[in-house]
C-alpha positions in Angstrom: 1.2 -55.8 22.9 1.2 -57.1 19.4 3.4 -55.7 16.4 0.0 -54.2 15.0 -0.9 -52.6 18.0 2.5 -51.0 18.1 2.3 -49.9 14.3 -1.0 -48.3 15.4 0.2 -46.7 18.0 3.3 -45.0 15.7 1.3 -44.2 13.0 -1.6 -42.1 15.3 1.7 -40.4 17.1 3.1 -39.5 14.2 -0.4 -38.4 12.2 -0.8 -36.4 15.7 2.7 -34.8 14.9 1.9 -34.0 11.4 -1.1 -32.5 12.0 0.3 -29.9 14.9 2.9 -29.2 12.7 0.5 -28.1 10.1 -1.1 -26.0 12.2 1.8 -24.2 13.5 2.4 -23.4 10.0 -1.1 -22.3 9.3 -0.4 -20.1 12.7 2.3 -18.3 11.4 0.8 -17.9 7.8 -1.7 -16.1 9.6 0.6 -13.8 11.2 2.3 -13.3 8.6 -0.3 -12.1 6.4 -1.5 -9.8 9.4 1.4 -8.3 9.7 1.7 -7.8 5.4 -2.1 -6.8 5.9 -1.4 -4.2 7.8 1.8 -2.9 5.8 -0.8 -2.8 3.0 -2.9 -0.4 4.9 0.2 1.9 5.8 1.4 1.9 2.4 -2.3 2.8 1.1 -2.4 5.6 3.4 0.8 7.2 2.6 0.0 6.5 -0.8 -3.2 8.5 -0.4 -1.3 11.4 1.7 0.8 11.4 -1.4 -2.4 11.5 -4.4 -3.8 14.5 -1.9 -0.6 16.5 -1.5 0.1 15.9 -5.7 -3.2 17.1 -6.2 -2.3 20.3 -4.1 0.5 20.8 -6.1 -1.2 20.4 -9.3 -3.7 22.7 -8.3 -0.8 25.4 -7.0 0.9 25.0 -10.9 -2.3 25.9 -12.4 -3.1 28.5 -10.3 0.7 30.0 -11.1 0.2 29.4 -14.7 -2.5 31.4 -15.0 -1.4 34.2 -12.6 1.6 34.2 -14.7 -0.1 34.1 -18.4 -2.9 36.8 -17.1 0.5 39.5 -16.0 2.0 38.5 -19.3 -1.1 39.2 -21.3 -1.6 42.4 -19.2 2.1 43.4 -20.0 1.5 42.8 -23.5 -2.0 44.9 -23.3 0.6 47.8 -21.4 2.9 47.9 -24.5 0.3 48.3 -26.8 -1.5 50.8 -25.2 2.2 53.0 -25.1 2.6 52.3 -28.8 -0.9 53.5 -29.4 
């Protein structure tokens, strides 16, 4: 074997390293952004649980505003009638 042969041979070992290595980290990029791709879809569903439910409550506020506004106004309409 001649020093060139031997040079060859290193430098196709150690491309051959480099390029496992790169895809082992291309591996686990990918299952890393799985795993964040699928907190993102957790978090998106809680965070639609959570638009839903203040929606609710929204609705429920209005709902008690305006039951609470009409038995003022009839209260009023009461003590007017009396003082009539």
């Amino acid at each position: 074997m001649t020093i060139e042969s031997i040079i060859q041979y290193y430098t196709i070992a150690l491309f051959g390293l480099v390029i496992v290595f790169l895809l082992y980290i291309v591996y686990s990029m990918e299952k890393k952004m799985s795993s964040m791709s699928d907190e993102i879809n957790e978090l998106s569903g809680a965070f639609d649980k959570t638009c839903y439910g203040l929606e609710e409550l929204n609705k429920h506020v209005e709902t008690s505003i305006k039951i609470t506004l009409s038995q003022q106004a009839k209260n009023e309409m009461d003590e007017l009638q009396k003082k009539v």
